[in-house]
N, C-alpha and C positions, 0 to 999 in steps of 0.2 A: 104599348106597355109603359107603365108609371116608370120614369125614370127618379131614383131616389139614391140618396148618400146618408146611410147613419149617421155618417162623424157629423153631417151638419145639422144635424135633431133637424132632419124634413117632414114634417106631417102636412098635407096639401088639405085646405079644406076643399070639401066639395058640397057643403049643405047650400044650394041657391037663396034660403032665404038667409041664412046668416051670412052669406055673404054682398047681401044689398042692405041688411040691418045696421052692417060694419060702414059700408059707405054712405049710409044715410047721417049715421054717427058722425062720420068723416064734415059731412055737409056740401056746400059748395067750394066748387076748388077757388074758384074765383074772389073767394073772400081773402087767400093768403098771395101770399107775392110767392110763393115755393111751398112747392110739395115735392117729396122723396117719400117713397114707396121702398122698407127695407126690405130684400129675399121675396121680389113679386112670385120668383119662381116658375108654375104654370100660368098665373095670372088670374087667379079663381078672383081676386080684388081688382087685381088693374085693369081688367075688363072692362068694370064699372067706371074706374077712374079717368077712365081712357076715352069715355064718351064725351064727345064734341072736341077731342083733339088739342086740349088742352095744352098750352105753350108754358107753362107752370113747373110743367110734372118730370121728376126726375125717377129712374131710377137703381138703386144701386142692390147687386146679386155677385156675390162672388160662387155659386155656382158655374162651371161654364160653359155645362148643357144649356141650363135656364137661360144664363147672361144673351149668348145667343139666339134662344129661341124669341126670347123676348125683340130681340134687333130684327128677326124676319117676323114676325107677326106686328111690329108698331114700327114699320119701315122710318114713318115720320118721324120718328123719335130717338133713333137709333144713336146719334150721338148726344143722348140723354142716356144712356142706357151705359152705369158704371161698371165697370166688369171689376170690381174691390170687396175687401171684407168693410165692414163698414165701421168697426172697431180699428183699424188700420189705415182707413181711406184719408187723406188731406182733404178734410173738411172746411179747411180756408177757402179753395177753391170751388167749392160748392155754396157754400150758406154765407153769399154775399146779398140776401136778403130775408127779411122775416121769416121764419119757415115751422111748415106743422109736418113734425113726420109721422109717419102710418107705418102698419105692416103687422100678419102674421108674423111675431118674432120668436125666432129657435130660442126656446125653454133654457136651454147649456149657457146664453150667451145674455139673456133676457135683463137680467139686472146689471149686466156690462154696459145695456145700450142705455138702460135709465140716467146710467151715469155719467155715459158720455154727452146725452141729453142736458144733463147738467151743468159738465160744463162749457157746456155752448149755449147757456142759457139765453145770452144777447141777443144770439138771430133766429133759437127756435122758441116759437111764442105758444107752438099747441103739441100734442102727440094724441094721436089714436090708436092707441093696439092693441095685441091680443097677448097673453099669456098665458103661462100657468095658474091656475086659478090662486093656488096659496101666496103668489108673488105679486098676485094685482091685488089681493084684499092686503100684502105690507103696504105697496102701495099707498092705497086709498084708507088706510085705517087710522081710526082718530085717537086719541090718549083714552089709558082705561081697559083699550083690548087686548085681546091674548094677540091679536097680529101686528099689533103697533112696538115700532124698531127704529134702527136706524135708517132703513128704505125709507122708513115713513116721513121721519123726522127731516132728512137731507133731501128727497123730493119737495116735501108739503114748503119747506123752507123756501122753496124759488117757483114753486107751480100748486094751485088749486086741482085734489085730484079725486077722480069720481069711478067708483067703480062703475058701469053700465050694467051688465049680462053677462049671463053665465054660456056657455058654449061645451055642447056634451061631447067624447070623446065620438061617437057614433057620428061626427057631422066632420073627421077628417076622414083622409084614405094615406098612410097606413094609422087608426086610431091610436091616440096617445091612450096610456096607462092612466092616465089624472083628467080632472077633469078641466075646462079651460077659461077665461073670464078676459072681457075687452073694457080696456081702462082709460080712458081721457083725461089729459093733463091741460091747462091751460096758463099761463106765466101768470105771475102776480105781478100786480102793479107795482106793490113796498116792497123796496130791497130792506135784506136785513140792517140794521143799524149797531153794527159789531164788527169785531175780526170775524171774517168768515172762516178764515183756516184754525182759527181755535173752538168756532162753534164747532165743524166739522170733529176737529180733534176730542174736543168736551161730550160729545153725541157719542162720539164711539167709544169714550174710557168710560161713561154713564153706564153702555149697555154688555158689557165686560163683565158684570156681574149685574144683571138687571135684577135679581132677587132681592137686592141691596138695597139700603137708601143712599141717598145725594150723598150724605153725610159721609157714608164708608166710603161708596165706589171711588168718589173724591180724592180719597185720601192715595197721597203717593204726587198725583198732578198740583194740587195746591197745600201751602201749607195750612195745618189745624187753624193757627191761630186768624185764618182768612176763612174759617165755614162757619159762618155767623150761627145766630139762635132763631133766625129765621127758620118759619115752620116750611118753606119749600127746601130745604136740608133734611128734611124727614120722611120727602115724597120720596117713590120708587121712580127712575125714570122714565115705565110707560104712565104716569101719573104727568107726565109734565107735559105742556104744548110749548109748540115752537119759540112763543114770546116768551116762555118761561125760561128755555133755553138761550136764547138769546139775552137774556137779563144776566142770565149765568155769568155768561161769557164775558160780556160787560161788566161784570162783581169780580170774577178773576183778574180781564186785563188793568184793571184799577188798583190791583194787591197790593 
């Protein structure tokens, strides 16, 4: 019998081929210095990942049916096997080296982990995972679209991100309501060149009233007589990319 927790938005995939499509995605483990695997869960992924016994691979479930079940079925790995919420875990002590994390990630929690992803951008260099489909097209969405935000804009700003595939509710057990989509992040080589906690702060007063242009939303954070006659004061903010944003930032801290 499925063992399952609502509170932790559990849907277990069981499609076998999306679940080797995800790990192909993944790649080899051997190309990163660390792998974590968030909510393996039953292991419908770790299974794949687990092949040839990989010295790399961590992973962290605060279930703790699964945490468990997981330490008797990968005896060898068992003190890899985090029994933490992963939003809560002391990640110091884990990502003391490069790391790409993966996972079926619970929908409730899903743009918590992007963020956390963020800001440990230093040592995690890739992500592979699964979402809800409306939160990996913020994700992965370019200036222009109805899905481009501040997800988009505070991800794309420290990682290259690509939507993959879609994943239909019919390929979990118990099937989610929506339908699902697997996103790959990869770190960018160029750090921003700005305050980042103002670009941060400038991204999200921008989208505070996205119907807006620069020129309005602006107003309140910097004063009038600093929003020039520049025609990017006139864009809407899903009109802007990141280096536009970033100039922003750079035109404010210089007021």
């Amino acid at each position: 019998m499925l063992h399952l927790k609502k509170s932790l938005g559990q849907h277990f995939l069981k499609d076998e081929k999306i679940q080797r499509k995800i790990a192909d995605a993944i790649g080899d483990l051997k190309a990163y210095a660390r792998v974590i695997e968030i909510g393996p869960g039953q292991g419908a992924l770790t299974k794949h990942l687990t092949k040839g016994k990989p010295d790399n691979l961590y992973l962290i479930e605060l279930d703790d049916h699964w945490a468990e079940y997981q330490k008797t079925t990968n005896p060898w790995m068992a003190d890899r096997v985090v029994h933490e919420d992963f939003l809560r875990t002391d990640l110091s002590k884990i990502l003391l080296y490069p790391t790409h994390i993966v996972g079926n990630f619970p929908y409730n929690i899903s743009s918590q982990i992007v963020f956390t992803i963020i800001d440990h951008r230093d040592k995690i260099t890739a992500m592979t995972g699964m979402f809800q489909k409306e939160v990996g097209l913020r994700i992965a969405a370019k200036p222009g679209k109805k899905d481009y935000g501040v997800l988009s804009i505070l991800t794309q700003a420290y990682y290259d991100a690509e939507y993959l595939f879609d994943v239909p509710p019919e390929s979990f057990d118990p099937p989610p309501k929506v339908m699902s989509g697997v996103v790959r992040l990869t770190r960018r080589t160029e750090a921003l060149q700005c305050d980042e906690v103002l670009f941060k702060r400038l991204v999200k007063q921008a989208f505070t009233q996205r119907r807006k242009t620069m020129r309005n939303s602006l107003k309140g954070m910097i004063h009038e007589k600093n929003i020039s006659a520049e025609a990017i004061f006139d864009k809407r903010p899903e009109q802007l990319t990141v280096k536009d944003f970033e100039a922003l930032t750079n035109h404010i801290a210089s007021s």
